[in-house]
C-alpha positions in Angstrom: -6.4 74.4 -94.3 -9.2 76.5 -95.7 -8.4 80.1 -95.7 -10.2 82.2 -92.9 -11.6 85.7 -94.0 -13.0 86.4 -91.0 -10.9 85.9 -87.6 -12.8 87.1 -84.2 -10.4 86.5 -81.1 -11.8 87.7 -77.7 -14.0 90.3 -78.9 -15.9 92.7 -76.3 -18.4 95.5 -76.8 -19.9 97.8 -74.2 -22.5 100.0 -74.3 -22.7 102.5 -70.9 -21.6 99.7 -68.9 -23.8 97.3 -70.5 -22.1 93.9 -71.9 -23.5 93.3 -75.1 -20.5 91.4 -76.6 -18.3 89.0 -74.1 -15.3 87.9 -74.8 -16.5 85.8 -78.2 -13.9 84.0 -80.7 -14.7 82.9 -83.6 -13.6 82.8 -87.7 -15.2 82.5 -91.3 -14.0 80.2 -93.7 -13.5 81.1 -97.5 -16.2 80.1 -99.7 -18.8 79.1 -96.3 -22.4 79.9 -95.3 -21.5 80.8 -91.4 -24.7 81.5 -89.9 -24.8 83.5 -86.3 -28.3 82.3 -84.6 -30.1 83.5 -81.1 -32.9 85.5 -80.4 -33.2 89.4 -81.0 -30.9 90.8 -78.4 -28.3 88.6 -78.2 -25.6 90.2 -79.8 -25.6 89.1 -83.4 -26.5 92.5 -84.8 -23.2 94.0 -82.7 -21.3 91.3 -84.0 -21.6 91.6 -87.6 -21.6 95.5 -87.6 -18.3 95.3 -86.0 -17.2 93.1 -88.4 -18.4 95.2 -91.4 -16.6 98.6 -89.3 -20.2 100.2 -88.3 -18.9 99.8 -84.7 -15.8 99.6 -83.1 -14.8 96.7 -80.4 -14.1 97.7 -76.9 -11.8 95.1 -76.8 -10.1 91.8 -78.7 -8.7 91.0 -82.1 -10.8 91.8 -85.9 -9.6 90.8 -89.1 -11.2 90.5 -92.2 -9.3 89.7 -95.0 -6.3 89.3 -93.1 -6.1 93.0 -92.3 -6.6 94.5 -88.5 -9.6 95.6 -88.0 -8.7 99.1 -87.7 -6.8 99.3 -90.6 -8.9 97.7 -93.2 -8.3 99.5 -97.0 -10.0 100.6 -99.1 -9.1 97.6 -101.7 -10.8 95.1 -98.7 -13.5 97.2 -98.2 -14.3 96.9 -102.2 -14.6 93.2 -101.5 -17.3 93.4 -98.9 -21.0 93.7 -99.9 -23.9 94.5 -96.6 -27.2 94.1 -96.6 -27.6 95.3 -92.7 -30.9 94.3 -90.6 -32.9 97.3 -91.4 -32.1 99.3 -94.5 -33.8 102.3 -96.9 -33.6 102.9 -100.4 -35.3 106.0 -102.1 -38.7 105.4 -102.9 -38.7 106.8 -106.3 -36.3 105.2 -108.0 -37.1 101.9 -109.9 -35.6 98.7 -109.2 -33.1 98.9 -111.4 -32.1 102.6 -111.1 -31.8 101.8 -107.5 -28.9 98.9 -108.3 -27.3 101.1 -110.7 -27.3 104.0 -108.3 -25.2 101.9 -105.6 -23.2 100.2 -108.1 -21.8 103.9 -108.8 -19.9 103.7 -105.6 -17.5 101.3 -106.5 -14.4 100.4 -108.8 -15.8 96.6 -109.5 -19.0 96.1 -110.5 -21.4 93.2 -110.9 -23.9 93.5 -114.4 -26.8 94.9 -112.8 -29.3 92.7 -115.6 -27.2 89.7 -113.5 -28.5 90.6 -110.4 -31.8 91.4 -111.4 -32.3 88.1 -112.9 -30.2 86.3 -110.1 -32.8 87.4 -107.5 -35.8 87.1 -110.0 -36.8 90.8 -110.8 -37.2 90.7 -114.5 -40.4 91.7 -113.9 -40.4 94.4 -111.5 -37.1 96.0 -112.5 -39.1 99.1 -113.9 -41.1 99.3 -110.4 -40.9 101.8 -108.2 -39.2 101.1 -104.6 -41.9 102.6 -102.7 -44.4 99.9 -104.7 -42.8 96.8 -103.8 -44.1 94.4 -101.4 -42.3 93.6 -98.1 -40.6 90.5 -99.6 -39.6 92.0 -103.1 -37.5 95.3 -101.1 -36.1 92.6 -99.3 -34.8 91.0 -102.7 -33.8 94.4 -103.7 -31.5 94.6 -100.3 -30.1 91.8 -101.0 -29.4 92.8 -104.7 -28.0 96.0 -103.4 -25.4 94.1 -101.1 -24.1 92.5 -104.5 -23.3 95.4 -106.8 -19.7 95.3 -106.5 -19.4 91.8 -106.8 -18.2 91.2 -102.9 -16.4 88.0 -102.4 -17.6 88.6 -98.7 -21.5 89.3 -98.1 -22.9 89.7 -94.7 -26.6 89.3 -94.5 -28.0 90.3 -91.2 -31.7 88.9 -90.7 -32.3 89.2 -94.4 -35.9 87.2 -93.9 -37.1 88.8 -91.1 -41.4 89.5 -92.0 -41.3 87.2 -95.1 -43.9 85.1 -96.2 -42.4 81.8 -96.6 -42.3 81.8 -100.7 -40.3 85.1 -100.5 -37.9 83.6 -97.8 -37.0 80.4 -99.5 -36.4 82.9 -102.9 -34.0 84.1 -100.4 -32.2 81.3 -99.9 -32.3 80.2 -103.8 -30.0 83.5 -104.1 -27.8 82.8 -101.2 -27.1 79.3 -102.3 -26.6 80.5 -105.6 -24.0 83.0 -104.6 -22.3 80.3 -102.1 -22.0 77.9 -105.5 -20.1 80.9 -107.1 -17.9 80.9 -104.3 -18.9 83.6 -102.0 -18.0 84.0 -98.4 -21.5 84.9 -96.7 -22.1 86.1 -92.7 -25.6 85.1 -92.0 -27.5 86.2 -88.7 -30.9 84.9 -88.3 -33.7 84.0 -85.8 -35.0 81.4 -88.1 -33.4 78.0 -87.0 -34.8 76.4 -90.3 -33.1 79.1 -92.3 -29.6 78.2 -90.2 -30.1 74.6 -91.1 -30.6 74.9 -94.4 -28.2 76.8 -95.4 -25.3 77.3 -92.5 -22.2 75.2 -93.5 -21.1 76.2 -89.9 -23.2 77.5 -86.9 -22.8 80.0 -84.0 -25.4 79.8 -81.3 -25.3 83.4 -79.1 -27.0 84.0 -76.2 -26.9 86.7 -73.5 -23.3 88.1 -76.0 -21.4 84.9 -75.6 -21.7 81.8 -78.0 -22.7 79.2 -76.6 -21.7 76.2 -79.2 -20.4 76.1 -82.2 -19.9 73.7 -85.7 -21.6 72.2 -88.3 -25.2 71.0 -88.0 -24.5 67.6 -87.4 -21.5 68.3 -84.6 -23.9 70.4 -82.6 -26.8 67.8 -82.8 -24.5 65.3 -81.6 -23.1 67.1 -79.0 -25.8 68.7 -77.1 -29.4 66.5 -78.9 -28.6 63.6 -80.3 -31.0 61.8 -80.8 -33.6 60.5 -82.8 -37.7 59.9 -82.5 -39.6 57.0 -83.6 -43.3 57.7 -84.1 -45.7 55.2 -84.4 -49.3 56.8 -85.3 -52.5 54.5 -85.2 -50.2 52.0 -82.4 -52.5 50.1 -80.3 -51.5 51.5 -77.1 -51.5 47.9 -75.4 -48.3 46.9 -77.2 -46.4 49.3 -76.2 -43.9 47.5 -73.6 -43.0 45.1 -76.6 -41.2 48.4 -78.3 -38.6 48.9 -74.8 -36.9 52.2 -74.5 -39.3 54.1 -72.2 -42.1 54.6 -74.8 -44.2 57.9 -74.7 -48.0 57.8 -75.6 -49.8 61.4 -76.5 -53.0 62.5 -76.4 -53.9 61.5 -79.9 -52.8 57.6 -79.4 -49.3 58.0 -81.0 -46.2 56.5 -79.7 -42.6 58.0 -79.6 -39.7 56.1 -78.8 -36.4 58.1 -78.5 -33.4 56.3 -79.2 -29.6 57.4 -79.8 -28.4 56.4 -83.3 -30.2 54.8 -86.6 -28.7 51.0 -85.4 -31.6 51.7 -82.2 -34.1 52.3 -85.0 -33.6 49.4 -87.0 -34.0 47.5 -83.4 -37.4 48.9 -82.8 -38.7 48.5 -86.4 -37.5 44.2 -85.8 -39.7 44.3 -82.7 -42.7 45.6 -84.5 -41.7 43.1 -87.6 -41.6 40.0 -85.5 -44.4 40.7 -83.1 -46.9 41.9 -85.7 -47.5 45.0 -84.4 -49.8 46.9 -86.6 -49.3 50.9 -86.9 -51.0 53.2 -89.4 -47.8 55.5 -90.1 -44.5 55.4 -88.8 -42.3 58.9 -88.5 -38.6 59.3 -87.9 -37.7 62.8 -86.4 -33.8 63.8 -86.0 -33.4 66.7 -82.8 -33.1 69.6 -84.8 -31.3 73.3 -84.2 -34.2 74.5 -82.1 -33.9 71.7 -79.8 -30.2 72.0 -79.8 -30.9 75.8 -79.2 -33.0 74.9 -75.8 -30.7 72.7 -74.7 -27.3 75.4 -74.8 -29.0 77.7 -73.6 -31.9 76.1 -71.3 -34.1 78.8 -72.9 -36.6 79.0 -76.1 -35.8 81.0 -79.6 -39.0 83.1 -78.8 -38.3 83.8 -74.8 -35.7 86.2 -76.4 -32.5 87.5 -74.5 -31.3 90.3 -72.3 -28.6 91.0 -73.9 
């Protein structure tokens, strides 16, 4: 069995009477991308700050590293690296005094030229903080959350306000790290960035998680299915497809169907009728989708918790 670094039993946090964590179990596997998804307010930032010992728990079981929450060393805290959801560094120090300067805190230390060139700074490494652009800080956060070479990272909405070429140089880095065998705690908002990278997904909402697993395990168990899109489909043929067809406004056809054999069905009945079709599409229900239907709201409707 895979070792757990992080194990969450029952965990509760209130604020002023105000349940903002209930009752949530869950753990972190050595060497995985777990990724904690849900809309601003619904408890990931709580979660992960207790976890890194920002906040303490009203109630239920931490351990990271196998230690009690409470307890954690000194030697475990070495091993962690943060990059929380908002974060400061001093403007006038350049990129790479800014690394060095954090780097100083600890006993085990990662070659700052490494991370520089890990998170491609080469070129700004003599720029000052306060003249970097939204996306390149961000890199620098990120940098800064490796300097002791954590073999757990946690990553709380590290994209948030990128431009999607800064996000996806992002997620170069964290797959990077997750190939060197890094443990990394992901929250997001983004449900692409969960699929992409999450070996294992959380979804919160309102402090509790709704479902949990891997991509696939959740699409099966609360999606599941696939669409068939036909564009340019003449619209009279469409009782020849079966399964409840759907026609949109601009003419094309869906078909929703339950497994890939259903699709190879539908594609026979086009073959052997003739049916002509400018472009067909094949759309799997994705996180979002899964998302709506846990939860019976939308990622931007937000929470309340």
């Amino acid at each position: 069995m895979t070792e757990s670094i992080i194990d969450i039993k029952n965990l509760t946090k209130n604020y002023n009477g105000t349940k903002a964590i209930r009752g949530i179990s869950f753990n972190v596997k050595k060497g995985e991308v777990f990724s904690m998804v849900g809309p601003n307010g619904a408890g990931k930032t709580t979660t992960v700050e207790i976890c890194e010992g920002i906040r303490k728990p009203t109630s239920g079981s931490v351990h990271i590293f196998g230690e009690e929450f409470s307890k954690k060393s000194k030697k475990t805290r070495q091993k962690i690296g943060v990059l929380p959801q908002e974060y400061r560094s001093f403007e006038r120090l350049t990129v790479k005094e800014t690394l060095k300067y954090y780097s100083s805190f600890y006993e085990t230390k990662r070659s700052i030229d490494d991370i520089i060139a890990l998170l491609d700074l080469e070129d700004k490494k003599d720029e000052l903080y306060m003249n970097l652009s939204g996306g390149l800080k961000q890199r620098v956060g990120v940098g800064m959350a490796l300097v002791n070479d954590p073999e757990l990272i946690y990553l709380d909405e590290p994209t948030t306000g990128l431009d999607p070429r800064s996000r996806r140089g992002v997620w170069d880095a964290i797959e990077i790290l997750k190939k060197e065998g890094k443990t990394i705690f992901l929250t997001t908002h983004y449900m692409e960035e969960a699929e992409f990278l999450a070996d294992r997904i959380a979804i919160m909402h309102q402090g509790k998680i709704a479902a949990k697993g891997c991509l696939d395990d959740l699409i099966h168990g609360h999606g599941g299915h696939y669409t068939v899109l036909l564009h340019g489909f003449d619209p009279k043929n469409v009782n020849l497809l079966g399964k409840e067809p759907k026609i949109d406004t601009n003419g094309t056809v869906s078909v929703k169907v339950k497994n890939p054999t259903e699709i190879s069905k539908i594609l026979q009945k086009v073959i052997k009728n003739d049916l002509k079709f400018a472009n067909l599409e094949v759309k799997r229900t994705n996180l979002e989708e899964v998302f709506m239907n846990v939860t019976g709201t939308t990622i931007e409707e937000g929470d309340a918790a």
